[in-house]
C-alpha positions in Angstrom: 58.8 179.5 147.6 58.0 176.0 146.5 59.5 172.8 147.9 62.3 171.6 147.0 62.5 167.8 146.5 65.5 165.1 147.4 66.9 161.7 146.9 69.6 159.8 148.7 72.2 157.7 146.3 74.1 155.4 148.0 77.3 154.3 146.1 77.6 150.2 146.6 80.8 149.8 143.8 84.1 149.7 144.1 84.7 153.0 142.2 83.7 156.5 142.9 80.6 158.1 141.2 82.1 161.1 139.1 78.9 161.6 137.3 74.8 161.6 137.7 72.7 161.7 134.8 68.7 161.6 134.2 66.4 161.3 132.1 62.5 160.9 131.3 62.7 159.4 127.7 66.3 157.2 127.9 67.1 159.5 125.6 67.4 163.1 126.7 69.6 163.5 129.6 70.3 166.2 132.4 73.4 166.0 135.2 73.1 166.8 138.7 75.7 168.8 140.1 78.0 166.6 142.5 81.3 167.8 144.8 84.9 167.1 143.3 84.7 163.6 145.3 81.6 162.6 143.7 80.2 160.1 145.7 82.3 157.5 147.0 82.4 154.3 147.5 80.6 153.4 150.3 79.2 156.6 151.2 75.1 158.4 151.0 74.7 161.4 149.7 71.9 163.7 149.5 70.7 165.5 145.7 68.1 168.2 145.2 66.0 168.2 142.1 66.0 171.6 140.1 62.8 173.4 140.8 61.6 173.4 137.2 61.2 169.3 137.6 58.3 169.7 140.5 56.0 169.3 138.3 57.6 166.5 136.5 56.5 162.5 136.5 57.9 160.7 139.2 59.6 158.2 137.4 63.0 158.9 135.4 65.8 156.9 133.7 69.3 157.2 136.2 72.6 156.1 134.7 76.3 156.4 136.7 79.4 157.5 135.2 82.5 155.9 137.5 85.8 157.3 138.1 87.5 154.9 135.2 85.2 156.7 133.2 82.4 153.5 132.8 79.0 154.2 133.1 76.5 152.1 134.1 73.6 151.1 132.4 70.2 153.5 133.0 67.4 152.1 134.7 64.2 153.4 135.5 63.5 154.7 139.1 60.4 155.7 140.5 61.2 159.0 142.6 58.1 159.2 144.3 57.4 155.7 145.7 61.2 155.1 146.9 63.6 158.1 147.3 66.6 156.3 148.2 68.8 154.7 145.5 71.1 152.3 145.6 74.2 152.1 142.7 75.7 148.7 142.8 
């Protein structure tokens, strides 16, 4: 069984996060799975990445979809060199 790799998001907003999305092209994108909550304002939470991305550059485009339904604008993140991400 192969390792499975993590990031922490930390929600700085006002509003819960309802929604995770990434990306490698801007273009493409894939959800992570979050709980009902989402993440909340204020809190950390831990994500896995799917197995099939292991293999995968380290850097992917994040975007945030809030609980008023606004999304934030994707940036690039390097997975690899910081795995801690801040929204906010």
């Amino acid at each position: 069984m192969s390792d499975q790799f993590t990031f922490t998001v930390t929600n700085d907003t006002e509003q819960a996060i309802t929604e995770l999305w990434v990306s490698l092209d801007d273009e493409d994108w894939a959800s992570f799975t979050l709980s009902d909550s989402g993440i909340p304002s204020g809190e950390t939470v831990t994500i896995a990445w799917a197995e099939y991305t292991n293999d995968s550059p380290c850097e992917w485009y994040i975007s945030a979809v809030f609980e008023d339904e606004s999304e934030s604008e994707s940036a690039l993140f390097n997975f690899c060199e910081e795995p801690a991400l801040t929204i906010g």
